[in-house]
N, C-alpha and C positions, 0 to 999 in steps of 0.2 A: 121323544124317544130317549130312553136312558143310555147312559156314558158307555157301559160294559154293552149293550145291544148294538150301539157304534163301531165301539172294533170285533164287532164277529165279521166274518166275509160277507160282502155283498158281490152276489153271484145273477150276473144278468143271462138268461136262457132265451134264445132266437131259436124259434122252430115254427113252422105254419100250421101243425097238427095238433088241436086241442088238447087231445087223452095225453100226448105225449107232455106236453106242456104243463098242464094241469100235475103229470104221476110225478114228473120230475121235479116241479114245484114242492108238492107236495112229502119228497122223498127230502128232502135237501131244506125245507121247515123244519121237518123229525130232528132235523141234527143239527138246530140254531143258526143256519146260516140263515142270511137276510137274501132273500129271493126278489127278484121283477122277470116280469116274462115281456115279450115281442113275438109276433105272430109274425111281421113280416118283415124285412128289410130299413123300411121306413121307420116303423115304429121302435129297434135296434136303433137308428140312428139319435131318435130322440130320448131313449133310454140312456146314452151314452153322455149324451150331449148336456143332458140333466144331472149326471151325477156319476163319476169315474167309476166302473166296478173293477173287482177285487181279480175276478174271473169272469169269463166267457163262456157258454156249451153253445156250440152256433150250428145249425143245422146248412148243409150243402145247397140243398135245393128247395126255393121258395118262391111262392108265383110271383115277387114283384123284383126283385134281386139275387143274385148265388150270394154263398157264405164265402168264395174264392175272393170276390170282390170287394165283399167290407171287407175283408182279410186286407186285402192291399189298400184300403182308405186309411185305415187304423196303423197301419205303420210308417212307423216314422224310422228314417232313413235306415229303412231295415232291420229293425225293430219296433214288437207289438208294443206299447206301455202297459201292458196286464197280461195273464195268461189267455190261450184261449184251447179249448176243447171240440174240437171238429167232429158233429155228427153226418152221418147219413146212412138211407138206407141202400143205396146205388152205389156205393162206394166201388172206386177202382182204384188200380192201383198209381196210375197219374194225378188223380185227386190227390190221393194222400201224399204223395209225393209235393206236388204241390203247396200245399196247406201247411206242411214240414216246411218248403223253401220258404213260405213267407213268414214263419217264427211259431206257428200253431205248435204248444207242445203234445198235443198226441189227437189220434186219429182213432173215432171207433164208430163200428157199424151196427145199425138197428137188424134186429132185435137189440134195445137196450139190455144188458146186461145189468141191473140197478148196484150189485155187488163190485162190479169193475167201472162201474160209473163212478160211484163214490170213492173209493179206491184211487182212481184215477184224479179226481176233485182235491181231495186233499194233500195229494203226491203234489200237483202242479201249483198250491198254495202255499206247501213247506219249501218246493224248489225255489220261487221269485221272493218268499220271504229271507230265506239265505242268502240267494242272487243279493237283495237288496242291506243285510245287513253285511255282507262278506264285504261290500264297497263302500260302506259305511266305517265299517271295522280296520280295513283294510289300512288307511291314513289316519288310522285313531290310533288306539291296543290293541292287545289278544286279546279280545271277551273277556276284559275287564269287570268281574263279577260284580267286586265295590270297591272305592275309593282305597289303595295302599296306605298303610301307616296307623301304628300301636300309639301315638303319641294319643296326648290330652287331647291337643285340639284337633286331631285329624276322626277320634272317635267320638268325641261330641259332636264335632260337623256332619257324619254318619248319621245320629241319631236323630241331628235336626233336620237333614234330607229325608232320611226315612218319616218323620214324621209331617214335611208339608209333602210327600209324596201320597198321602191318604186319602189326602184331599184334592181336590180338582182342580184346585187353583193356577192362576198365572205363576210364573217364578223370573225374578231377573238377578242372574248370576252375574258375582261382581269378582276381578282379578286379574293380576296380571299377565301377560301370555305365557302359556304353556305351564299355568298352572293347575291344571286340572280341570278347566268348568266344565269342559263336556262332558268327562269323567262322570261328574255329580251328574249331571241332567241325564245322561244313560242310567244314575242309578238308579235315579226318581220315578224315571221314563217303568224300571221292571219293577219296581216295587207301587207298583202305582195301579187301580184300576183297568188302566189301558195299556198296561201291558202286553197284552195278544195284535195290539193295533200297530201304526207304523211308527219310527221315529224318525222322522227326515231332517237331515240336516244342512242349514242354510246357513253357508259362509260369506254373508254377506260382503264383505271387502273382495273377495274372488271373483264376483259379479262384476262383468263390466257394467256401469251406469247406464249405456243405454241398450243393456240384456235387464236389467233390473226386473221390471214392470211383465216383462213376457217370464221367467225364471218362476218369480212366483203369482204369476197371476194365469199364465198360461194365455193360448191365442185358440181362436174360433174362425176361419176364413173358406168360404166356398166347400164347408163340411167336413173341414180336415179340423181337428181340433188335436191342440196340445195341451197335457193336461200337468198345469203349474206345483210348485210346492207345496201352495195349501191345499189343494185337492189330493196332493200326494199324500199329504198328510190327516186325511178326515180321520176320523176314527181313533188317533196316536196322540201323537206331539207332534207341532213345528219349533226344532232348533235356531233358533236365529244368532248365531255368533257374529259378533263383530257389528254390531247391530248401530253403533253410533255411526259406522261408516255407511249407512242408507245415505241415499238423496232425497231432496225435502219433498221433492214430486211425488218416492215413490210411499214416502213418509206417511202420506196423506193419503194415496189408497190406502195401504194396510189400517190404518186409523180408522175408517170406515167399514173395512171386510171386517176389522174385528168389531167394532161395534155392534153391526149388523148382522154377524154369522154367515154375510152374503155378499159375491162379489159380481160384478161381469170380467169374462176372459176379454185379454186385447180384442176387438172385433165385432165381440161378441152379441148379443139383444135381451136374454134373461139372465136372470139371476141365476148363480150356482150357490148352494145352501153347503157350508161348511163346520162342521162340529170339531174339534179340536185342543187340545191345551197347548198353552203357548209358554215357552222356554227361552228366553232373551238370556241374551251374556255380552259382557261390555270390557273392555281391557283399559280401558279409557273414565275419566269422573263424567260420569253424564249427565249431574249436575249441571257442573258447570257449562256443559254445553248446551242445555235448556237453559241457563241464564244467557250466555250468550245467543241464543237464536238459532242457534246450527242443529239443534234435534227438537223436536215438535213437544209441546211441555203435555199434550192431550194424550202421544203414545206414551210417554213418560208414562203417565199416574194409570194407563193400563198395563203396561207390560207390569209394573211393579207393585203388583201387589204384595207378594213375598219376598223379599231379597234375603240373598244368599251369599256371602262374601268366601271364597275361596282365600287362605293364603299363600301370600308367596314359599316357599320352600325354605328358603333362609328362615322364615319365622318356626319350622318345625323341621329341622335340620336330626333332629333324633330318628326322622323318620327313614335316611338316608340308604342304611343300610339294607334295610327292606326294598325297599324300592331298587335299590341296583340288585340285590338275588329274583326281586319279581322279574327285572326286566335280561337277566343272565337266564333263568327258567324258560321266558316265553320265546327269547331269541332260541336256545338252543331246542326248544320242541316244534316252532314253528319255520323257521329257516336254517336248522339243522346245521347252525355253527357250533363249532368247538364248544364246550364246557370248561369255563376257565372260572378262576377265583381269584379275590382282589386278595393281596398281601395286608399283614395288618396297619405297616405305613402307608398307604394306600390307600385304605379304608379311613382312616384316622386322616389325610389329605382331605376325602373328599368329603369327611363330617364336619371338617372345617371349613369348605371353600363356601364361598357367598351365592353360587347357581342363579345368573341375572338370567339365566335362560330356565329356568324353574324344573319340572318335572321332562319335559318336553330337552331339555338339553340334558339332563341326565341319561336320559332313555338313547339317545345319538351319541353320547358319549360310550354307553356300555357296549353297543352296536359296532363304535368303529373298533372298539376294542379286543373285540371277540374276530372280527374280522382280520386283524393287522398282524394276528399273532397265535400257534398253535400251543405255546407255552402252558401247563396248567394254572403257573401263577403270575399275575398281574403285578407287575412293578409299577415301585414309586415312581421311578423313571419314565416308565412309558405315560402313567398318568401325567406327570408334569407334561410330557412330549406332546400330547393329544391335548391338555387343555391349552397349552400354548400354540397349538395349531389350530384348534377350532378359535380363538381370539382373533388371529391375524388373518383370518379366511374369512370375516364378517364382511371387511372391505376388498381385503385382497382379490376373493373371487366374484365378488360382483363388477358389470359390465363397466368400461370403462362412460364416465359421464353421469353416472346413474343416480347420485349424491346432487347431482347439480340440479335434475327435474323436478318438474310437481310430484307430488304426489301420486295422481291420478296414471300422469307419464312414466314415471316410474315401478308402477307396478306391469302397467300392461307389459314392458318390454321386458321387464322380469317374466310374466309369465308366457309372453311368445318363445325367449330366450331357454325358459324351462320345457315347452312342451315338445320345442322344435328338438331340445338335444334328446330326451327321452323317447321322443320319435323315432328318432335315427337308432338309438340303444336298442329298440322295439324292431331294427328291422321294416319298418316303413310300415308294422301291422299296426290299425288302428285301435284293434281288438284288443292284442297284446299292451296297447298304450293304455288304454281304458281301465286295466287291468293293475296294472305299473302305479298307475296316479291314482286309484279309485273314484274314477268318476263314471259312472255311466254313462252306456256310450251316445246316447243322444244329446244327454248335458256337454258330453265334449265334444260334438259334432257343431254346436251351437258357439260354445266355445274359441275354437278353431276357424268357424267363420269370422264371430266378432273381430277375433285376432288378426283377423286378413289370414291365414294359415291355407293355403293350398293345398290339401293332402295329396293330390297328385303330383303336382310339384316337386313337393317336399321331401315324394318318395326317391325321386331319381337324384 
């Protein structure tokens, strides 16, 4: 199957009646989507089970199971993971009520309509494709179109993204943090092929180690199946950031899923078939950690076929001013702060400062500073203020102890420490949390257990 017939939507159709089966098939071909039918419940199951669809059209009533019931198999803690489209011809209005409560985005009744069917199909593909990049986006940029900055090397690097973006290839993105790597790999991601497909992005180090293995492989138990980041990902990219921070365990699955294009979920008994480009980024020499033994030398030489070095900011510091008017634009259009302007001492401070926090501290810098102050113009002072405040707040505000742990201890209580206060920020809604952090909410549902996190608890 070709790469571009991958990321068209795969739309799985559960109905018991042939003609209807067959028209709707056959309407929903005409328009490139990738179709599988299910006559009954079961065979829905196994349709599912084989290969995550894009979308669902699930009929109410079928002689071996209702559509109400996989409804509730498929959701996961209250949430469907795909859209789903509810038919029937019986419809009432507690059905659709229903079918609403358990996340079905819309309800409609036979006679099909074919013109509000399709209508309806494509509506509920651009809603969960937003859904998914809005929380994608959310803890990235604003629709970061491409890479900021008029310099040499920031427009050469352009060219040479756009140019392995043509190609299918693997890419391992190399730089320090908050240099920009996703930046690139979203750019590659649209100028790519597969761009109509997903781009899921897998922050490897945010995984606890022993979520790893279920995160991206997903789990299969007594018919509930959760469907992991590579299956999230068919059709797209998988992002893999932070990628030296894997564990060697889970090192060696993915080493095989990629080999093989095929995995088993935790649990699971056959094989799931996964088509994909794969997008690795490293803030670390990963060299040397294959010489050392602590990264697998066999992912190594797949993930990096093409490498891609991002620089640090210091190395293109002309790019500077740009980048704080991009990031003064997107704050003031998107969270409708003040519109302020840096003074020219100011400006000339921050073309000179060394930014060990790269693009990524820029952008929190312009942020606090639109915040702190309705002034139209940006003082040298305040600039001094703010970079000598964000300096002393790297230790100051982290928990007492937390310099003394591993690693490994040290993150997790970082992130109990972050979700619990943003919790409370949120109002004790998890929704709102979800929302706040950009994670989806079953990724933080999962999350928040690993954490020990009681959200009942928590709320009171």
């Amino acid at each position: 199957m070709s790469n571009d017939a991958l990321s068209n939507p795969y739309i799985l159709v559960v109905d018991d009646e042939p003609d209807i089966r067959g028209l709707v098939q056959e309407i929903l071909e005409d328009e490139n989507y990738i179709v599988q039918v299910a006559e009954n419940g079961a065979m829905a199951r196994k349709a599912r089970r084989d290969r995550r669809p894009d979308l669902v059209l699930l009929d109410v009533w079928m002689p071996d199971v209702d559509g109400i019931t996989l409804l509730k198999e498929w959701s996961e803690e209250g949430v469907l993971p795909f859209p789903v489209i509810v038919m029937s011809g019986h419809g009432t209005v507690e059905t659709a009520v229903e079918a609403t409560r358990l996340g079905a985005y819309d309800f409609i009744e036979k006679p099909l309509s074919l013109a509000k069917l399709l209508l309806t199909v494509e509506r509920a593909l651009e809603a969960d494709n937003l859904r998914r990049e809005n929380i994608g986006l959310r803890r990235h940029v604003y629709n970061v179109l491409e890479p900021v900055g008029r310099s040499d090397s920031m427009r050469l690097l352009r060219e040479q993204a756009k140019r392995i973006a043509q190609h299918d290839t693997w890419v391992l993105v190399s730089g320090e943090a908050g240099s920009g790597k996703e930046t690139f790999a979203r750019y590659m991601h649209k100028n790519s092929i597969r761009s109509s497909g997903p781009f899921i992005s897998v922050g490897v180090a945010a995984i606890a180690r022993e979520n790893s293995e279920l995160e991206l492989f997903g789990s299969e138990q007594n018919g509930n199946i959760r469907y992991g980041m590579l299956e999230q990902a068919n059709g797209g990219v998988l992002y893999l950031d932070d990628i030296v921070d894997m564990d060697k365990q889970t090192q060696g699955r993915l080493t095989s899923a990629l080999d093989s294009g095929s995995f088993l979920r935790l649990g699971g008994r056959e094989q799931v078939d996964v088509n994909m480009r794969v997008i690795a980024a490293t803030r670390r020499d990963i060299e040397s950690e294959v010489q050392s033994g602590a990264f697998r030398e066999d992912l190594y030489y797949q993930l990096n076929v093409v490498p891609l070095k991002v620089p640090p900011l210091r190395e293109h510091h002309e790019d500077v001013l740009d980048l704080l008017n991009y990031y003064i634009d997107s704050f003031v259009a998107h969270e409708k702060l003040p519109y302020r302007h840096f003074s020219v001492a100011a400006q000339n401070r921050l073309m000179n400062y060394n930014w060990p926090g790269n693009i990524k501290e820029l952008k929190n810098l312009v942020q606090r500073l639109l915040i702190l102050s309705n002034a139209d113009e940006i003082s040298l002072s305040e600039v001094e203020a703010s970079l000598s405040q964000a300096g002393s707040s790297v230790q100051e505000g982290m928990p007492s102890g937390l310099f003394d742990m591993k690693f490994r201890e040290a993150r997790e209580q970082f992130e109990r420490d972050y979700l619990l206060h943003q919790f409370h920020s949120c109002g004790g809604s998890v929704g709102k949390l979800s929302a706040q952090v950009g994670m989806e909410r079953t990724n933080l549902y999962r999350k928040l257990r690993a954490l020990g996190i009681d959200v009942k608890q928590a709320a009171k």
